[in-house]
N, C-alpha and C positions, 0 to 999 in steps of 0.2 A: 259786774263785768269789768267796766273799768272805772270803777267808784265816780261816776256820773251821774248825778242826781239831778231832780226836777230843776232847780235854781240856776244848773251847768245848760241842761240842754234848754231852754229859755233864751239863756245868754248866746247861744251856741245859734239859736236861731234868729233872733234879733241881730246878731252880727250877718248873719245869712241875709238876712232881707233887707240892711243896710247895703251889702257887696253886690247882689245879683240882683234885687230889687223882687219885687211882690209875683213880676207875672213870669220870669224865669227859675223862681226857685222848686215850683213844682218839678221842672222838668229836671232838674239838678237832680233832688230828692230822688225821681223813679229811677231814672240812672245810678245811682248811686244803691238802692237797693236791688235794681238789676246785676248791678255789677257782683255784689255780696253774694246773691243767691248764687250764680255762676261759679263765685270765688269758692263756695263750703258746698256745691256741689261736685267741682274740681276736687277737693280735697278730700271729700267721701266716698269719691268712686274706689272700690278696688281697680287694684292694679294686673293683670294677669298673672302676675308670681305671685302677686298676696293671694291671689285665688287659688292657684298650685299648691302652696305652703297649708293654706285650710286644710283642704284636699288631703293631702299627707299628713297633716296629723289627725284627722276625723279616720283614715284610715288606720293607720298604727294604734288609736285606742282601739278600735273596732278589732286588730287584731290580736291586742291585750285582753279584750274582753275574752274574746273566744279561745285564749290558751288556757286562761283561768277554770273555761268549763270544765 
């Protein structure tokens, strides 16, 4: 994803529990994966025009199909 390997997130977390210390990093973490889920469910919702847009081209094939008959 972003060439973060075992030895990066380690380090990444060691510095973690140096800054916020052992008994606030959990809550750091859930937050932080809260936020993400949130963030790529934002991002994958359609939008009502994307919806429209399907819409109209699932139609137009469907009407392609059927002039072909």
């Amino acid at each position: 994803m972003f060439g973060i390997g075992i030895p990066e997130l380690l380090l990444i977390l060691v510095i973690g529990l140096i800054v916020f210390g052992p008994g606030k990093l959990p809550e750091i973490g859930k937050a932080l994966g809260k936020s993400m889920h949130e963030f790529k469910d934002a991002v994958n919702t359609d939008s009502p025009k994307t919806v429209i847009v399907k819409e109209t081209e699932v139609a137009t094939a469907k009407a392609a199909v059927e002039a072909k008959k």
